[in-house]
LUMKOLTOR-915419 format. One record per residue (C-alpha): x, y, z; residue in one letter. Coordinates in steps of 0.1 Angstrom, whole numbers, plus 5000, padded with zeros to 4 digits. Layout:
BEGIN
    x    y    z res
    X    Y    Z   A
...
//
This chain:
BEGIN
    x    y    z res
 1554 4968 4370   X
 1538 4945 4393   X
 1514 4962 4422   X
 1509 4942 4452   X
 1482 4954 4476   X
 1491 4947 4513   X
 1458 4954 4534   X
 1459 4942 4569   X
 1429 4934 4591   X
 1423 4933 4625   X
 1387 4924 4635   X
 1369 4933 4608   X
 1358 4906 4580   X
 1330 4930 4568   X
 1352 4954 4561   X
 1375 4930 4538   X
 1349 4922 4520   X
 1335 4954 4508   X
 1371 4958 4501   X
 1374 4930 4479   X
 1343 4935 4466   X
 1353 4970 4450   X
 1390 4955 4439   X
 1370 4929 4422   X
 1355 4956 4394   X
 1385 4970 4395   X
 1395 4982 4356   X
 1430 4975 4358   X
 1443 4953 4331   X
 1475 4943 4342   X
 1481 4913 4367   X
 1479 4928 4408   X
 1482 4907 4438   X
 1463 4912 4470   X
 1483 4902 4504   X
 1462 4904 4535   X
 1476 4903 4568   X
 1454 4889 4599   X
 1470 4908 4626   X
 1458 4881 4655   X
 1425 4887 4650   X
 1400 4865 4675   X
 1372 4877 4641   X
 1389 4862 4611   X
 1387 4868 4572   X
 1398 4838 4561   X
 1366 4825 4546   X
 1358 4864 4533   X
 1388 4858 4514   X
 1384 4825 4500   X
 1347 4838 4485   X
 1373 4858 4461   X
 1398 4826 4446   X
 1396 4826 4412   X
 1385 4861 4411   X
 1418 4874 4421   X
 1453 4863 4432   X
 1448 4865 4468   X
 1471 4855 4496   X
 1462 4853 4533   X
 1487 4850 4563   X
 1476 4851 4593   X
 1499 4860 4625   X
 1504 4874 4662   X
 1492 4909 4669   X
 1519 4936 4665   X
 1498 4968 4654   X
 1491 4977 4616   X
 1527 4993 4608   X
 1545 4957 4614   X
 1518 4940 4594   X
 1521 4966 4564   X
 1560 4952 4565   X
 1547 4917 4568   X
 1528 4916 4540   X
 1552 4936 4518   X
 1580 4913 4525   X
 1561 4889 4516   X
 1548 4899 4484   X
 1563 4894 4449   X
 1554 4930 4433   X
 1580 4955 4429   X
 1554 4985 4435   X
 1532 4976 4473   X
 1503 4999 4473   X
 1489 5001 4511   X
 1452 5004 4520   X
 1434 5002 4552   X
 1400 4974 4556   X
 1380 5002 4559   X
 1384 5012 4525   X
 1365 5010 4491   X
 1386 5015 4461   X
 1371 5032 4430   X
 1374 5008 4398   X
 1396 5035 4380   X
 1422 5036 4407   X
 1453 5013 4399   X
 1451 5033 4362   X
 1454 5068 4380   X
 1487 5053 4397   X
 1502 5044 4363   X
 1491 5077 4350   X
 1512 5096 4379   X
 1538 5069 4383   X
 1544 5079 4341   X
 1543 5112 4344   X
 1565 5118 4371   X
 1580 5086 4391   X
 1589 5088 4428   X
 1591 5064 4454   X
 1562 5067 4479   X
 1529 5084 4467   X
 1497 5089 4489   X
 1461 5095 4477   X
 1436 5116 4495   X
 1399 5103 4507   X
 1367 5110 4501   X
 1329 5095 4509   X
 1301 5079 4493   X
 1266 5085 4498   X
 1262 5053 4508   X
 1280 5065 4545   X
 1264 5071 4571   X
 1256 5109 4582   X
 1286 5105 4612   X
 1308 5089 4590   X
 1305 5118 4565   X
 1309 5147 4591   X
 1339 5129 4599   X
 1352 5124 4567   X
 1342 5160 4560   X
 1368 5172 4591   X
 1393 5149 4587   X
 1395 5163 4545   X
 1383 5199 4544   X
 1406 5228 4536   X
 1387 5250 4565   X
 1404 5224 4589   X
 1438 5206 4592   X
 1426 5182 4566   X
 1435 5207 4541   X
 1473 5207 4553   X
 1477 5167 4549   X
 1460 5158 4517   X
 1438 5181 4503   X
 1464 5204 4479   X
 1493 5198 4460   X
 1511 5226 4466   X
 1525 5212 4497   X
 1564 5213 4493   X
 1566 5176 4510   X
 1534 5157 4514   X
 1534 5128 4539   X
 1513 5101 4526   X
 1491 5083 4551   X
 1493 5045 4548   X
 1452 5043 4545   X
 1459 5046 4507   X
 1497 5048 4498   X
 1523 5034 4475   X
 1557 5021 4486   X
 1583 5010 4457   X
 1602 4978 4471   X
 1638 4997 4467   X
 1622 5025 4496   X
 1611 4999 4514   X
 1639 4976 4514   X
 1664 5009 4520   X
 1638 5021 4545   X
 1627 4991 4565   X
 1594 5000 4563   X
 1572 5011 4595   X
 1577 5016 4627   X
 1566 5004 4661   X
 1545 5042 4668   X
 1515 5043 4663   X
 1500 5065 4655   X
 1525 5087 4636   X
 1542 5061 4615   X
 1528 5076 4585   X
 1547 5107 4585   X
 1577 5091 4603   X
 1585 5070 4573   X
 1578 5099 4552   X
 1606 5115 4569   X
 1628 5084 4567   X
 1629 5084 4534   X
 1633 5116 4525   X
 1665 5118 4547   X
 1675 5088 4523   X
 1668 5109 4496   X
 1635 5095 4482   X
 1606 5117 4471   X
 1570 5116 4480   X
 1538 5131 4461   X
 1506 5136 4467   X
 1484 5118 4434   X
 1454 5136 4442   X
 1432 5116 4414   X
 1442 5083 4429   X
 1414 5085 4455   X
 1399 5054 4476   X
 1368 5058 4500   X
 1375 5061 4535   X
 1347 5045 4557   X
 1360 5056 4590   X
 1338 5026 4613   X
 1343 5049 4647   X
 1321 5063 4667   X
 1325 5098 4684   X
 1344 5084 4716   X
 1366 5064 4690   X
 1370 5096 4671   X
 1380 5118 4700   X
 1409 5093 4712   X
 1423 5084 4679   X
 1426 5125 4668   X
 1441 5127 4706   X
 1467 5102 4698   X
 1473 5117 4669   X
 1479 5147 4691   X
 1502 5131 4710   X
 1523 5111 4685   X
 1533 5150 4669   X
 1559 5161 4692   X
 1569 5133 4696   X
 1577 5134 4655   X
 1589 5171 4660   X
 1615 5157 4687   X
 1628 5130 4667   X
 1625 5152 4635   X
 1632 5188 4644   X
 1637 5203 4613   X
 1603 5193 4599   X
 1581 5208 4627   X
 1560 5236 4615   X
 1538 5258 4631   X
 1509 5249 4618   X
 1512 5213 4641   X
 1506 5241 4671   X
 1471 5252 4651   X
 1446 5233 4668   X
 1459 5238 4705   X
 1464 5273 4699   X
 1423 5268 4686   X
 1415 5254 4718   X
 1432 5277 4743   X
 1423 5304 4727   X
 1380 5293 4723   X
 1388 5290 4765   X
 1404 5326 4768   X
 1369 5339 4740   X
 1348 5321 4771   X
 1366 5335 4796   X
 1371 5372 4781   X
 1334 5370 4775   X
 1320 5360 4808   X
 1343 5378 4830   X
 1346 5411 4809   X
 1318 5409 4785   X
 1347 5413 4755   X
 1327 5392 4730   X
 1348 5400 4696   X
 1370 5367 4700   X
 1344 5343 4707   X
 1321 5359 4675   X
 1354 5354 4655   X
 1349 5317 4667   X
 1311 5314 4662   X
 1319 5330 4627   X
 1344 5298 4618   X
 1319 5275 4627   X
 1290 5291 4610   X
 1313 5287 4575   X
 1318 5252 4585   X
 1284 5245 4587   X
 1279 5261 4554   X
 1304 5249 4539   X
 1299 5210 4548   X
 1258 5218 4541   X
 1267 5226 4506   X
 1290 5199 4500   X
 1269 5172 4518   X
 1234 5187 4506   X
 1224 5181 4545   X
 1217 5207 4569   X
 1220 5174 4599   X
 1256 5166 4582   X
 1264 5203 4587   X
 1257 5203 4621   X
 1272 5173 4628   X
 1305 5185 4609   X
 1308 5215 4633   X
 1308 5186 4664   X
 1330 5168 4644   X
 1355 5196 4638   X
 1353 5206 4671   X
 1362 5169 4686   X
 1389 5169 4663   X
 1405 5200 4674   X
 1397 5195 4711   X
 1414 5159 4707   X
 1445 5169 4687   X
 1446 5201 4705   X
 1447 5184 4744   X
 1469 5152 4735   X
 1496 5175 4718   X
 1495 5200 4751   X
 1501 5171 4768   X
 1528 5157 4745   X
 1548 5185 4743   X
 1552 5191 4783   X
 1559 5160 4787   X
 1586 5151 4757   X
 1592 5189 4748   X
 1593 5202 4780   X
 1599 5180 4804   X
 1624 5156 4783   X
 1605 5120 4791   X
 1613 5093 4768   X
 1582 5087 4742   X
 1580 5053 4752   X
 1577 5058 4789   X
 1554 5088 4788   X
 1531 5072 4766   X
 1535 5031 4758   X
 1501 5031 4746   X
 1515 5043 4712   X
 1540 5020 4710   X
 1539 4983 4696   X
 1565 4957 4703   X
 1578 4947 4679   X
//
């Protein structure tokens, strides 16, 4: 089996070559290709990638920007491997990886897999917190990576694996972003391909944002779910509802408190974050990550919570056309 590693890039040549860097050491002894895909970047990675020639086979395209799901299908239809294994720049992939694929793929074969994230000490405190509500079984990051019990895991294409025949049968990504993780998940289950969860294949997810950069990628996130559950209706779950039904009910705790001095539901609230601060200080041995975790948490639900509100009126409610209610998730194609 031949694994071909499609990364794009958009503006960010420091992060390729960390990436490299760690593929470099990687202690896979079978032959790998690496395919990066310049999605019209004005910062390119050309030279980052040329430092690597001889170190590994390497091959750079560069083209027009069309958002990261195009360029995942650019650079798997342009790669030889039978197996595409799709990471985002911002990644750093632990030497051991590419044998904990074979290891799964052996013991039980299917289709599409995804991995699930984790950070090094090296990140920053932010970057952690983030990391640390975006992965946590006290928040949704629990639902979407963090167990295998799930009965259908959608694998998010910041460390995934794609076989060419559910690619080829699939066409790959979509123009929504974000949301074309799960959407091809769906795709190909309706085709009748499986997906797993390989939870030792692990990569480390830097996450370069900031808080604002945080707060509207989790609120597109929001947004792009009913638009999922519309085109998909008999995947939604309830649990998509969790983190509006968080923040409208933190409002009606404010509101119960002030106006009637009922303070029950807004200690129920201060009691989560109080085991989220624990929890994260434990983990991160940092009582400054542990704070920061709870504002991290706390953007994430706000963010989710607001852009699926506003989703669901709009394409739930009020029947608008994904496209028209909100191009800004949308690349043409």
């Amino acid at each position: 089996m031949l694994f071909s590693l499609i990364i794009p890039v958009y503006n960010r040549p420091d992060e390729i070559d960390e990436l490299l860097e760690s593929l470099s050491q990687i202690d896979y002894e079978e032959d790998f290709e690496i395919v990066i895909v310049e999605d019209g970047s004005s910062l390119k990675c050309d030279d980052i990638v040329r430092k690597y020639d001889g170190k590994m086979t390497i091959s750079y395209f560069y083209k027009e920007n069309s958002g990261p799901g195009n360029s995942r299908n650019f650079g798997m239809e342009k790669a030889k491997g039978d197996y595409f294994i799709i990471f985002d720049s911002d990644c750093i992939i632990p030497k051991n990886y590419l044998t904990e694929v074979v290891n799964a793929l052996k013991q039980n074969y299917v289709d599409c897999f995804g991995g699930p994230d984790k950070a090094l000490d090296s990140f920053s405190d932010i970057q952690k917190a983030i990391n640390f509500a975006m992965t946590s079984f006290f928040t949704t990051g629990g639902i979407r990576g963090g167990s295998e019990k799930i009965d259908k895991f959608q694998p998010r294409s910041f460390n995934m694996g794609l076989s060419r025949k559910a690619f080829e049968a699939s066409n790959g990504f979509g123009n929504i972003h974000p949301g074309e993780d799960p959407d091809l998940s769906i795709r190909l289950w309706n085709l009748g391909f499986d997906t797993k969860l390989f939870s030792k294949a692990f990569v480390y997810h830097k996450r370069r944002i900031d808080w604002g950069r945080f707060s509207v990628q989790v609120n597109k996130f929001g947004k792009a779910r009913p638009i999922l559950n519309s085109w998909y209706p008999q995947y939604n779950k309830y649990v998509f509802f969790f983190p509006s039904v968080f923040i409208i009910g933190f409002v009606v705790a404010l509101f119960r408190s002030l106006i009637f001095n009922h303070d029950l539901l807004l200690q129920l609230y201060f009691g989560y974050f109080l085991v989220l601060f624990l929890v994260s200080t434990y983990k991160n041995r940092s009582l400054k990550i542990g704070f920061l975790s709870i504002k991290a948490v706390w953007k994430q639900f706000y963010g989710y919570g607001t852009g699926f509100i506003e989703s669901f009126i709009k394409i739930i409610i009020l029947k608008q056309k994904p496209h028209e209610a909100f191009p800004e998730l949308f690349f043409l194609n």
